[in-house]
KEVEXVO-173198 format. One record per residue (C-alpha): chain; y negated, z, x; residue in three letters. Coordinates in steps of 0.001 Angstrom, whole numbers, plus 524288, in hexadecimal, padded with zeros to 5 digits. Each point is the difference from the previous one (the first is absolute). Layout:
R/A/Y/Z/X/ALA
...
This chain:
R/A/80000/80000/80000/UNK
R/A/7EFE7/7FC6C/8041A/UNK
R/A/7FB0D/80F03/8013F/UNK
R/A/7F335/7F8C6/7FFC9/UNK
R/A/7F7B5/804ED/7F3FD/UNK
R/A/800DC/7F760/7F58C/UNK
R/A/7F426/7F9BF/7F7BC/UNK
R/A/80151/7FCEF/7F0BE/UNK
R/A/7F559/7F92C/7FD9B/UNK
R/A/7FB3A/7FA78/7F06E/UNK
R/A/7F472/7F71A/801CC/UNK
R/A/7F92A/7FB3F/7F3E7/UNK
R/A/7F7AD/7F52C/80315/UNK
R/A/7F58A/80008/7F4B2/UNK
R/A/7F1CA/7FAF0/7FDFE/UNK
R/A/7F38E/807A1/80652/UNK
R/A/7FA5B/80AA4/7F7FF/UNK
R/A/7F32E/8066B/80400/UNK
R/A/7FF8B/80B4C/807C6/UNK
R/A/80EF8/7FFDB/8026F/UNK
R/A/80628/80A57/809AF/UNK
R/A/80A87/803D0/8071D/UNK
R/A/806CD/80C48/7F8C7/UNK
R/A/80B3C/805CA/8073F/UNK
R/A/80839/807E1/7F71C/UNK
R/A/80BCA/80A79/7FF21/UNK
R/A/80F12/7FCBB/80267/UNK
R/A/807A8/804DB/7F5AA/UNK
R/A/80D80/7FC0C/80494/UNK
R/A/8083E/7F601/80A91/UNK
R/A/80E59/7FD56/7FEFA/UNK
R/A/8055C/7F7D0/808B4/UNK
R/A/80F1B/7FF81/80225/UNK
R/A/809E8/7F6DA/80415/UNK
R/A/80DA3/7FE16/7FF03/UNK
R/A/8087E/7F4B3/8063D/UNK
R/A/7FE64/7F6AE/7F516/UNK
R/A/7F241/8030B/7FAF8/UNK
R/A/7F32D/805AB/80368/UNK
R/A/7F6D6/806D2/7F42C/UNK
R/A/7F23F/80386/7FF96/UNK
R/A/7F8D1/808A6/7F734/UNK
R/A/7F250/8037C/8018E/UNK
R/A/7F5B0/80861/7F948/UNK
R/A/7F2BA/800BB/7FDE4/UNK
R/A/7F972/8096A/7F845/UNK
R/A/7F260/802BE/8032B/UNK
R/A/7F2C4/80083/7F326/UNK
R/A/7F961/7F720/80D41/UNK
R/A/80756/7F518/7F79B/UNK
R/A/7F72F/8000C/7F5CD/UNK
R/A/7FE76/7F632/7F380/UNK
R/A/7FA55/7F410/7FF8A/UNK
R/A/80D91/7FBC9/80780/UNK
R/A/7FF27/7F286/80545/UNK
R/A/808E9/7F54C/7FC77/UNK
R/A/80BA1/7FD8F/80954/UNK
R/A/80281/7F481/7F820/UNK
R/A/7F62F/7F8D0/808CA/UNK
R/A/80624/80190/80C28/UNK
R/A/8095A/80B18/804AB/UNK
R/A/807B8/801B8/80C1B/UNK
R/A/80924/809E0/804C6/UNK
R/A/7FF1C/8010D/80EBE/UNK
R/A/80B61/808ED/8088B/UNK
R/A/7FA2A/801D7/80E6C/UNK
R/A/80A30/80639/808EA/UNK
R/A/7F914/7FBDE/80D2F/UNK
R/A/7FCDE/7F4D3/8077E/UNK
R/A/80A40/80351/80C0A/UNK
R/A/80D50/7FBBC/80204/UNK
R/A/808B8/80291/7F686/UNK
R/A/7F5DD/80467/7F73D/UNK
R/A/7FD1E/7F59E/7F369/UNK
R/A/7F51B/7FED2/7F6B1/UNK
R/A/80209/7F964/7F2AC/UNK
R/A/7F4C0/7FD1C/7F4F6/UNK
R/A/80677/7FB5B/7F270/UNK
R/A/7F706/7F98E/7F6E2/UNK
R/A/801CE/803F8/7F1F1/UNK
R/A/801CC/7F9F4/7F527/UNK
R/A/7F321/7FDAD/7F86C/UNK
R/A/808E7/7FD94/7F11B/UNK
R/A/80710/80CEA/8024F/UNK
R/A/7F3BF/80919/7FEA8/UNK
R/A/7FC71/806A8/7F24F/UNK
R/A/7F7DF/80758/7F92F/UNK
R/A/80434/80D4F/7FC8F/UNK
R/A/7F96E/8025A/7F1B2/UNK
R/A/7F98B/7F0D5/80180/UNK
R/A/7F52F/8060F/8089B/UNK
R/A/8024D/7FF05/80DEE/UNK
R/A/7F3DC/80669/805BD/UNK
R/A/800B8/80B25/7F65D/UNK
R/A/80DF1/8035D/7FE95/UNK
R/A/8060F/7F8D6/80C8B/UNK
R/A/8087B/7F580/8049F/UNK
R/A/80FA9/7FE09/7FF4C/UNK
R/A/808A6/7F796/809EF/UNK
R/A/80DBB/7FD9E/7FAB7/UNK
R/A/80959/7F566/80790/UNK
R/A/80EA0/8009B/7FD66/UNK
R/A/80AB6/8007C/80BCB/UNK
R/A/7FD6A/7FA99/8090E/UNK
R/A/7F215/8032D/7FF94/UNK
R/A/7F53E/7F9B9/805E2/UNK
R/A/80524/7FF9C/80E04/UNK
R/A/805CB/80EE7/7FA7F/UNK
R/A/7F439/80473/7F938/UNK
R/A/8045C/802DE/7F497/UNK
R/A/7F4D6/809DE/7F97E/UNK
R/A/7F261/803CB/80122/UNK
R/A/7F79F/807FE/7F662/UNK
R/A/7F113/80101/8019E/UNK
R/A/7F963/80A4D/7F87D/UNK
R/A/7F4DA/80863/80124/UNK
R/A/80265/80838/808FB/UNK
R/A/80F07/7FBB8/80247/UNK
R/A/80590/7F5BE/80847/UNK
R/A/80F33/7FF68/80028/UNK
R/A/80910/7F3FE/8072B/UNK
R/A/80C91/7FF44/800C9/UNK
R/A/808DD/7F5B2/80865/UNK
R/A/80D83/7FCEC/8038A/UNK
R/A/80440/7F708/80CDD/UNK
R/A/80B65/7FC8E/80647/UNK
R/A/800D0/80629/80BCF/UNK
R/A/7FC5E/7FAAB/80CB9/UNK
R/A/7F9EF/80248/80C4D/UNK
R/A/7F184/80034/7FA82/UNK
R/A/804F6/80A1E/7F8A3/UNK
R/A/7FC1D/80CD5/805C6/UNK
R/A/7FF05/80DFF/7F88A/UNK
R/A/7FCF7/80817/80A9E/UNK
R/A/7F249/7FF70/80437/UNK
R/A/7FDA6/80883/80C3A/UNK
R/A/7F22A/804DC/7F8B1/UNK
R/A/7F7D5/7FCC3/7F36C/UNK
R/A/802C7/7F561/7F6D3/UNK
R/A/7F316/7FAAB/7FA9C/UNK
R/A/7FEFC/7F803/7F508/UNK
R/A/7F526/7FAC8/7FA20/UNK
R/A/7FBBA/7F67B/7F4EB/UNK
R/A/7F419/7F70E/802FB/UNK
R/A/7F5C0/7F661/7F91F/UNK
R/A/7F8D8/7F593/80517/UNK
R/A/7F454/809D0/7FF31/UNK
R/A/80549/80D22/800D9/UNK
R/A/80B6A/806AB/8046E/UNK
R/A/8075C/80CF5/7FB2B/UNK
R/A/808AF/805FB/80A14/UNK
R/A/80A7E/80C26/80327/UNK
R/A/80567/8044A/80ADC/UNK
R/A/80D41/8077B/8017C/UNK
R/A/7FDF8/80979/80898/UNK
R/A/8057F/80AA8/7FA64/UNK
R/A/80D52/8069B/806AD/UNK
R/A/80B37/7F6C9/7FD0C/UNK
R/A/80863/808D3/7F453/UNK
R/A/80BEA/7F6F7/80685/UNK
R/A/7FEF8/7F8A1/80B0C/UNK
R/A/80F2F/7FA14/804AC/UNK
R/A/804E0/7F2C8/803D7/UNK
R/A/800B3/7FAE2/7F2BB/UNK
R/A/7F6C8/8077B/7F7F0/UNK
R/A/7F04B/80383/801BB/UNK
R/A/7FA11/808A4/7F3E9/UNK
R/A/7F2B2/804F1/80031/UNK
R/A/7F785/80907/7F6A7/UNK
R/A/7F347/8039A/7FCFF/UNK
R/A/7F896/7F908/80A80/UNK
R/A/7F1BB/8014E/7FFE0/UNK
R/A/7F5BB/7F462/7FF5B/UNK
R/A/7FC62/7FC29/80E3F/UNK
R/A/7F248/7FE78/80525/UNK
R/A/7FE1F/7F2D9/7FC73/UNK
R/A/80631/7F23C/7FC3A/UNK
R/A/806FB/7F689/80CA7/UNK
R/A/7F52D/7F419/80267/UNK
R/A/8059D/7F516/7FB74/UNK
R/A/7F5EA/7F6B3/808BB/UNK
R/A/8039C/7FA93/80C43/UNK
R/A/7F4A8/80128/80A09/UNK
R/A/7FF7D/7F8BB/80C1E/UNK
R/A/7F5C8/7FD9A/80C27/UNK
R/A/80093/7F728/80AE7/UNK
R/A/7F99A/8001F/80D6D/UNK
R/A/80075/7F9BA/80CFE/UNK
R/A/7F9F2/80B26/80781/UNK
R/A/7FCEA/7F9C9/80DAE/UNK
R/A/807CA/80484/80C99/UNK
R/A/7F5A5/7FE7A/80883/UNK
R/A/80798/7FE47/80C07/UNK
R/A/7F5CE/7F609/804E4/UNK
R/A/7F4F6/80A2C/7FF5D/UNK
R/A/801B4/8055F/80D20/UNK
R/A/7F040/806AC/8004A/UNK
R/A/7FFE2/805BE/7F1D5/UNK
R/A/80B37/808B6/7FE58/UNK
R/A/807EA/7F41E/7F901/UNK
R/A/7F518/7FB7D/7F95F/UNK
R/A/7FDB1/80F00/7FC1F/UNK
R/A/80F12/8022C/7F9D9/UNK
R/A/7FE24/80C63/7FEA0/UNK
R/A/7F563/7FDA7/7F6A3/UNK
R/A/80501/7F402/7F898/UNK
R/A/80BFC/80990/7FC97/UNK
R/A/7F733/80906/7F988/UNK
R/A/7FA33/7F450/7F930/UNK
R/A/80BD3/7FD7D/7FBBF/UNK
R/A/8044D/80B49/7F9D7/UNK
R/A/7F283/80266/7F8DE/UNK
R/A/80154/7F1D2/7FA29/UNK
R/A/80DA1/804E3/7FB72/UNK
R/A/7F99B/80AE2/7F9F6/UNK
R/A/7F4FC/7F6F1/7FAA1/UNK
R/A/80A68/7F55A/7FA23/UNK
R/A/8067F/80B46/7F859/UNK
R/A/80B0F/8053C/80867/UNK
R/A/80A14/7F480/7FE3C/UNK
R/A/80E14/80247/7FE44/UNK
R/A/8029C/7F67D/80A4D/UNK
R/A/7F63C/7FDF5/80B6E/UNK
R/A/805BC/7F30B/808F8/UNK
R/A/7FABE/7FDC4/80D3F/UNK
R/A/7FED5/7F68E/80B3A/UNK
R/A/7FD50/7FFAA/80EEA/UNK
R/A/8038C/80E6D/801BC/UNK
R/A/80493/80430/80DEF/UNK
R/A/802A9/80C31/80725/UNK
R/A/7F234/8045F/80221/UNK
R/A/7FD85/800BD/7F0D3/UNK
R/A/80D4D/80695/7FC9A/UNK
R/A/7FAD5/80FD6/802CD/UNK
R/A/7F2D5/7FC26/7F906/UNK
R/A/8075C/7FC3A/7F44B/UNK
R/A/80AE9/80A3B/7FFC3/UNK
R/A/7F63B/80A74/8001E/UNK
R/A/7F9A3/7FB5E/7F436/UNK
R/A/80AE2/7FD04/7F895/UNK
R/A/80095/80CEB/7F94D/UNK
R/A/7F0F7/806B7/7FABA/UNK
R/A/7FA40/7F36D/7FD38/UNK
R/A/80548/7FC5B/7F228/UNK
R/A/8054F/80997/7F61F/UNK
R/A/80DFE/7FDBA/80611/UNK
R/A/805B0/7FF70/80C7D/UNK
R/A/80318/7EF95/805E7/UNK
R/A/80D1D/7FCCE/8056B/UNK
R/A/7FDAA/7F4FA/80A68/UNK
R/A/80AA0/7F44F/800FA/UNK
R/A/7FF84/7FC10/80E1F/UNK
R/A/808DE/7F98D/80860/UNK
R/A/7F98D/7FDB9/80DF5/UNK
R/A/80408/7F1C8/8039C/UNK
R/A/7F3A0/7F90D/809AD/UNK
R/A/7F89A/80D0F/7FE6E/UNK
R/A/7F2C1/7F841/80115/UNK
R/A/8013E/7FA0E/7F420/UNK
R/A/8082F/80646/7F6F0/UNK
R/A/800B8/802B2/7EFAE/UNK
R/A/7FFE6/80CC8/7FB4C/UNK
R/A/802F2/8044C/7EF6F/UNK
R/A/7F8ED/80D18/7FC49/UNK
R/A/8069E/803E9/7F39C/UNK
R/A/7FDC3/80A28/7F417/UNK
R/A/80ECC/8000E/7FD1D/UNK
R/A/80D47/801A1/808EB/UNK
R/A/802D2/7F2E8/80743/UNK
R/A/80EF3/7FFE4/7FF07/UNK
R/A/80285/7F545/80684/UNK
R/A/7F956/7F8C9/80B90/UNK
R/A/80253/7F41C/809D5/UNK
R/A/7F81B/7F61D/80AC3/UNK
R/A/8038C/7F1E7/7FCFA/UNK
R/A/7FD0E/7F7B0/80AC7/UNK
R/A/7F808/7F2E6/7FE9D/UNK
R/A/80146/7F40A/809A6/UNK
R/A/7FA20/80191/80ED2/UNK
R/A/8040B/80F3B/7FD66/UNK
R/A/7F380/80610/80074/UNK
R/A/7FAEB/800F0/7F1E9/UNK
R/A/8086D/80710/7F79E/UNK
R/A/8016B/8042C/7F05D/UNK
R/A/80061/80DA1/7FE00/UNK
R/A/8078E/80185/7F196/UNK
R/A/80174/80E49/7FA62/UNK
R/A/806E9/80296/7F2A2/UNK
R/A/7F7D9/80A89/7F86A/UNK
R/A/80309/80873/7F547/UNK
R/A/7F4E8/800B1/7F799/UNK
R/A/7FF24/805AC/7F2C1/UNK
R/A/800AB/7F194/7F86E/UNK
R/A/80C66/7FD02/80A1A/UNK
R/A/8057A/7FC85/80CD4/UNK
R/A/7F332/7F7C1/80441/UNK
R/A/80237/7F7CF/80C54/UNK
R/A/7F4F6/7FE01/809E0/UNK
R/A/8003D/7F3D1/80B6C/UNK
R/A/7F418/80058/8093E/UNK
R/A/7FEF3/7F607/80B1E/UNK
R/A/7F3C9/7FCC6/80982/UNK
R/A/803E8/7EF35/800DF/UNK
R/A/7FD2A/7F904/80B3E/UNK
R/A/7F084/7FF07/805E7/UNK
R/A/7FBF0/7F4B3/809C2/UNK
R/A/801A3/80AAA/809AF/UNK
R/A/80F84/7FE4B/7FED9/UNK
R/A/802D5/7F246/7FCAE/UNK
R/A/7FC83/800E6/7F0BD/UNK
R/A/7FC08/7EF18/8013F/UNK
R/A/80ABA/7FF27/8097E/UNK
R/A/80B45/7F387/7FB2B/UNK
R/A/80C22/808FF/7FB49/UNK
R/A/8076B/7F9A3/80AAC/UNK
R/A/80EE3/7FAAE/801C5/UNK
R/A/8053F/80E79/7FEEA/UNK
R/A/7F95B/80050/7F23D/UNK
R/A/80856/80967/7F857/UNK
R/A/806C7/7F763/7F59C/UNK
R/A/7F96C/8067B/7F3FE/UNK
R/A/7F253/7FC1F/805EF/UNK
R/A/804EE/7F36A/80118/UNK
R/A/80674/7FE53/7F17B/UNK
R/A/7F1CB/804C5/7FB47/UNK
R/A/7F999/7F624/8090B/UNK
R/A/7F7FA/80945/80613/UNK
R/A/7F912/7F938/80D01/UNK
R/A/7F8F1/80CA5/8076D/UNK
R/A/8052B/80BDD/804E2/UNK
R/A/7F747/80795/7F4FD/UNK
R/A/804DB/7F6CF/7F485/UNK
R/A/80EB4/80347/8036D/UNK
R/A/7FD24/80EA0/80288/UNK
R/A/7F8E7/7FE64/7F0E6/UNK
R/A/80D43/7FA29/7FC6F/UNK
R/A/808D3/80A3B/8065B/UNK
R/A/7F7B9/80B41/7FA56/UNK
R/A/80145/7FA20/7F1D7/UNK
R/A/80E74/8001E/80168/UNK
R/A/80103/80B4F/8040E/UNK
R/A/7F984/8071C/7F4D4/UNK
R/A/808C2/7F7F6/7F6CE/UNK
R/A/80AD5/8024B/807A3/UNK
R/A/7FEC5/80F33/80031/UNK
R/A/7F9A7/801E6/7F22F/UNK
R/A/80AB9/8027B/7F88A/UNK
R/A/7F9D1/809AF/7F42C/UNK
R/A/7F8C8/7FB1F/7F30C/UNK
R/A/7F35C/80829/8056D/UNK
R/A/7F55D/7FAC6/806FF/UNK
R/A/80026/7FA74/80D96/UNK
R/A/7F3BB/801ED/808B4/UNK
R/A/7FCB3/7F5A3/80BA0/UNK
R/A/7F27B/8034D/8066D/UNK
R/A/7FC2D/7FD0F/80D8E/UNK
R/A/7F728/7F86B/809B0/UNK
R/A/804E0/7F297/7FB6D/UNK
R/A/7F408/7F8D6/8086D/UNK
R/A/801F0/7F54C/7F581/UNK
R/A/7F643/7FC2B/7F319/UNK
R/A/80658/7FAC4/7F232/UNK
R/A/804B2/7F465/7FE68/UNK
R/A/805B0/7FFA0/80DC2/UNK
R/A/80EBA/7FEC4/803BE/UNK
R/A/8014A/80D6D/801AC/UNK
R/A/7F951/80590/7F327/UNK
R/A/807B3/7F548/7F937/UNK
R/A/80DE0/8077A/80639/UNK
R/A/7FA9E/80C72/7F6F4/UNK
R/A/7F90E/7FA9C/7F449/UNK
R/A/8091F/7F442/7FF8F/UNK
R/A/80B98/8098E/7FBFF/UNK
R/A/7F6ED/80428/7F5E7/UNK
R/A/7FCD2/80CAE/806CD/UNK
R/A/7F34D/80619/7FBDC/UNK
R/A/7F312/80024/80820/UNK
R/A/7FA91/80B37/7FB03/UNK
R/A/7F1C2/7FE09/805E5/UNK
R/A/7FE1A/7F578/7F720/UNK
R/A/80868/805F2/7F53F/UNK
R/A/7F5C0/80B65/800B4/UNK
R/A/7F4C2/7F573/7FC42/UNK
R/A/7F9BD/7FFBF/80F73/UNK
R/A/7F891/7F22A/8025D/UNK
R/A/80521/7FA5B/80C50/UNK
R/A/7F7E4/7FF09/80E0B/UNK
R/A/7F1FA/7FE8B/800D0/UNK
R/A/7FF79/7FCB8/80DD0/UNK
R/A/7F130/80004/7FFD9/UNK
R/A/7FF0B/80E29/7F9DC/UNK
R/A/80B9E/8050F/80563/UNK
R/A/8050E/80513/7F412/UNK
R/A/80DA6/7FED3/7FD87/UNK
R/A/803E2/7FB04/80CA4/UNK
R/A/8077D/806C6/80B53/UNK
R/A/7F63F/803E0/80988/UNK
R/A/7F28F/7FE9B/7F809/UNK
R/A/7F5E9/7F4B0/801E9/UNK
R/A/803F0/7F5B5/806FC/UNK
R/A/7F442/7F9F0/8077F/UNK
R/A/80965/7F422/805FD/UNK
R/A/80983/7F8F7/7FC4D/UNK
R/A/80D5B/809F7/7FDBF/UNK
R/A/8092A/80000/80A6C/UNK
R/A/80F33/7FBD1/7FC68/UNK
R/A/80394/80F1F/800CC/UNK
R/A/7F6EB/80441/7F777/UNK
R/A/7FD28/7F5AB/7F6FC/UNK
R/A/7F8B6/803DE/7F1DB/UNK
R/A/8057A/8043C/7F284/UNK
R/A/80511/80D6E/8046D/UNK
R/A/7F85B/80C7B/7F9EB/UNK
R/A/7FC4D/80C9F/80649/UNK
R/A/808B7/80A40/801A5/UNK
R/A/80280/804DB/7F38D/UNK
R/A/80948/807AA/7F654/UNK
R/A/805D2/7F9D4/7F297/UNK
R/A/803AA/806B5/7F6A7/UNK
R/A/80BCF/7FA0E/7F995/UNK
R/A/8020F/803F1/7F42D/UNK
R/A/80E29/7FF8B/7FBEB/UNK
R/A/80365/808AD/7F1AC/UNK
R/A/80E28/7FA08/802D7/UNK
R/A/806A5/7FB55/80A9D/UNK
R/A/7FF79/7F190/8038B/UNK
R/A/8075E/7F7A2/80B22/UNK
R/A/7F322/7F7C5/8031F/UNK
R/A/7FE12/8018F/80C3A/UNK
R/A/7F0EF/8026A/804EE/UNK
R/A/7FAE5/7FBB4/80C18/UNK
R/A/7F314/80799/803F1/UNK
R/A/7F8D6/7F6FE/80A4F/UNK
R/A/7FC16/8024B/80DD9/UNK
R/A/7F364/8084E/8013A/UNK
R/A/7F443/8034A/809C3/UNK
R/A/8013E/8065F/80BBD/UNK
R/A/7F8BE/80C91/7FD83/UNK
R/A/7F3E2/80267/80637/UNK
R/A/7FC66/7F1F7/80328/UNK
């Protein structure tokens, strides 16, 4: 058995209503137990927080069971059945809402009553390994709106806590709802190795820079960044913990240690690995996360500059995927091999996250290996205009008072956080374009 807690999850995803709020509330009861053929659920909910007008799960409900993003771990989300809701008394908001679907179920769920201040579900599997009734810890469970979210936490000492059987009482409403957004921020942060009379172009300064623009953009839960090397890594350990309301873990795995990704993350990284692109010195850096709306996967690269042979022909040893693409430079096959890579290793419905220092504008080869799979670019998905090389706004490294250079060409934005907002799970995946290098 997973002794990894264990998240039931009901999301209702309904329309906005004015001043809408998160309201955690109190766990009545959790039964979870297991026998060789079958796997039942029964959870509780009984808290006045769930107070008439109730919304209508006709318009969109899902059940969603989170047992962890790591190995071995599994996270399902089963959409129910719209034609299956009712009712109770023929008014919904006042009196509640019934589910009712016969054996099988509706991937097992068989029954869910909504009433003021009562929610009940009940559900019957066959067992298999994402079955797991012994949490190590709490058992949240929540049900969530497009605008607001109600949410209870089991925290209360397991009555019964064995191999095949979990029961919990009585457990009290936590301090406040899981976010159900997925936050990210991207930065190339400068080495500096080149600035041999200012302290690396004054690193110790750009890291503090760096850490109030975190603050300023919101304290992502994901914070992806380029060009760091071994002079930065103490100034960025030691502010990993004091400057946002949690403590970052940092995802590094030193490969040319001058020029090197980094993933600062909210939640546990449970699985991480450097992917090597052609020539061997740029790398991806891809980290499996396991955030509140899922296992979230994260891919961060720094492609090739002029400095390294970006224009450079990909050459007779041209890895065979580069050439099936018909990628011509060293950069465009490193674009190819990094796309590949995130569709070979993202393997869950949840998002997938590419950011980086991609040195490359849209409609180029590169983008194309991204947006052409019909990933997401989420600068332009967030409304931004594109480069105003004359202004500067918009574009990597501000105004641009000659004509770009190849590595840092226009139609790249500041550095800057997004905040995606994702009610329920999707497989898109979302790639979050190169950004400035702070300070300059």
């Amino acid at each position: 058995m997973n002794r990894r807690s264990l998240a039931l999850v009901l999301m209702l995803a309904l329309p906005a209503v004015a001043a809408a709020v998160d309201v955690p509330v109190a766990g009545k009861r959790l039964d979870l137990n297991a026998s060789r053929d079958q796997a039942r659920a029964r959870v509780v909910v009984a808290d006045p927080a769930l107070a008439a007008p109730l919304p209508d799960p006709a318009i969109g409900a899902a059940l969603i069971v989170n047992a962890g993003a790591a190995a071995g771990q599994c996270r399902a989300e089963i959409v129910l059945d719209p034609g299956k809701w009712q009712a109770i008394g023929g008014d919904g908001p006042r009196k509640g809402w019934r589910y009712r679907a016969e054996a099988p179920g509706t991937q097992g769920v068989r029954r869910i009553l909504l009433r003021p201040g009562l929610l009940t579900m009940q559900a019957q599997v066959p067992a298999g390994p994402a079955v797991s009734p012994r949490p190590s810890s709490a058992s949240p469970s929540r049900s969530c709106s497009a605008s607001a979210t109600r949410a209870t936490a089991f925290g209360a000492p397991a009555r019964r806590n064995t191999r095949r059987w979990l029961e919990v009482r009585d457990a009290p409403a936590p301090a406040g709802c899981p976010d159900t957004d997925l936050t990210v921020a991207d930065l190339n942060i400068l080495h500096g190795l080149f600035c041999f009379e200012s302290a690396n172009c004054r690193l110790a300064d750009r890291i503090e820079l760096l850490f109030q623009w975190i603050v300023a953009s919101g304290c992502p839960d994901l914070v992806t960044l380029q060009e760091v090397w071994d002079p930065a890594l103490p100034l960025i350990r030691a502010r990993l913990e004091g400057t946002c309301p949690f403590t970052y873990q940092s995802v590094y795995v030193p490969a040319s240690r001058v020029d090197d990704a980094m993933i600062l993350t909210r939640y546990p990284a449970v699985a991480f690995e450097s992917h090597r692109l052609i020539r061997n010195f740029r790398r991806v850096l891809f980290a499996r996360i396991d955030h509140p709306i899922g296992p979230v996967d994260v891919f961060v690269t720094h492609l090739a500059s002029s400095s390294d042979g970006a224009q450079q022909a990909c050459g007779a040893n041209c890895p065979p995927e580069c050439v099936a693409a018909g990628a011509a430079t060293v950069r465009q096959c490193q674009g190819v091999q990094m796309a590949n890579f995130v569709a070979a290793r993202h393997d869950v419905p949840t998002p997938a996250i590419a950011t980086g220092d991609f040195n490359e504008s849209p409609g180029t080869f590169v983008y194309d290996q991204f947006v052409g799979r019909g990933w997401i670019d989420t600068y332009l998905a967030a409304g931004n205009p594109e480069c105003d090389p004359g202004s500067g706004s918009g574009c990597t490294s501000g105004a641009h008072r000659q004509r770009p250079e190849p590595a840092r060409v226009a139609g790249q934005q500041r550095g800057r956080a997004h905040r995606l907002h994702l009610p329920r799970a999707t497989g898109a995946g979302l790639a979050v374009r190169g950004r400035d290098r702070l300070g300059r």
